[in-house]
C-alpha positions in Angstrom: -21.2 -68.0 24.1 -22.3 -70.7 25.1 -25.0 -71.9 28.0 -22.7 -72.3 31.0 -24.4 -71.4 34.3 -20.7 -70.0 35.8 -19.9 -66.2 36.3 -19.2 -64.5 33.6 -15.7 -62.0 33.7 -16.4 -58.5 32.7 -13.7 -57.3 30.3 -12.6 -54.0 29.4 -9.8 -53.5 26.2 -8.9 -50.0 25.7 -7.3 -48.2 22.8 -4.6 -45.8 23.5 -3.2 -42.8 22.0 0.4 -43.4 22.0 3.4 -40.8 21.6 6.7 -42.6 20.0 4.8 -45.7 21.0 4.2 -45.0 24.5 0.7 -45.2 25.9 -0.6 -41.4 26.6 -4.5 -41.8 27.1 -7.3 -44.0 25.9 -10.0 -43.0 23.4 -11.7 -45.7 23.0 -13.0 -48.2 25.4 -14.9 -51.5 24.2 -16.7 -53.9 27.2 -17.6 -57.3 27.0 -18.9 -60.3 29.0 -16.2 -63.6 28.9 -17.1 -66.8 29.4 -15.0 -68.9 31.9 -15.9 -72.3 29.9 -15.9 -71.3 26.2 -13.5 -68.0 26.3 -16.5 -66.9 24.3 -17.3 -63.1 24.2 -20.5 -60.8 24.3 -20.0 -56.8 23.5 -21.9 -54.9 25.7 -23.6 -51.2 25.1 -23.2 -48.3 27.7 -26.3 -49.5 29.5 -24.6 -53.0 29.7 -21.7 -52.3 30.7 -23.4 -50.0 33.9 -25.9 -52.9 34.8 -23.0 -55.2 34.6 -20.2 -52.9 36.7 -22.6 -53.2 39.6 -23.7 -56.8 39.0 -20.0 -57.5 39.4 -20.0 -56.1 43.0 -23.0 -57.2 44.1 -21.2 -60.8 42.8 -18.1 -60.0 44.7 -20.0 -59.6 48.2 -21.8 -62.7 47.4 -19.1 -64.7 46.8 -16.9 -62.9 50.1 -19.7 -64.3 52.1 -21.0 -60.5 52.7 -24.6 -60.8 51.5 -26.7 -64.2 51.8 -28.0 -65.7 48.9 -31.4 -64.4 49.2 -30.2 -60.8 49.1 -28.2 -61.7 46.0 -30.8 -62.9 44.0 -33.4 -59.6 45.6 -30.9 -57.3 44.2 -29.6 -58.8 41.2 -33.3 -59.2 40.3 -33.7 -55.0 40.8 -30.4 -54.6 38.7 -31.5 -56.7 36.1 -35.3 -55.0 36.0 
């Protein structure tokens, strides 16, 4: 990836199980973090993906005007740590 400052897209692709080529259930589910400059990816492990899942709300309120800037960075800092 490379060193854009802009918010990166979480991404999930899933593999299904498919029956006569319909989609049944997933077994297999593989995360990664998409750049919005570059389209560049980085897998992510379990912890990842948990740290990032709540990263991505906490972004979402910040960006909706829900949670000042100040609070954003307190509690992405506590994420992060």
């Amino acid at each position: 990836m490379c060193n854009s400052q802009d918010f990166s897209k979480l991404i999930c692709k899933r593999t299904w199980v498919t029956f006569f080529f319909v989609p049944v259930f997933p077994y297999e589910s593989d995360w990664s973090l998409q750049c919005p400059q570059c389209a560049g990816e980085r897998p992510l492990n379990g912890e990842e993906v948990a740290k990032a899942k709540r990263l991505q709300k906490l972004t979402a309120q910040f960006l909706a005007r829900k949670i000042s800037s100040f609070d954003y960075e307190l509690q992405g800092r506590k994420i992060l740590s």
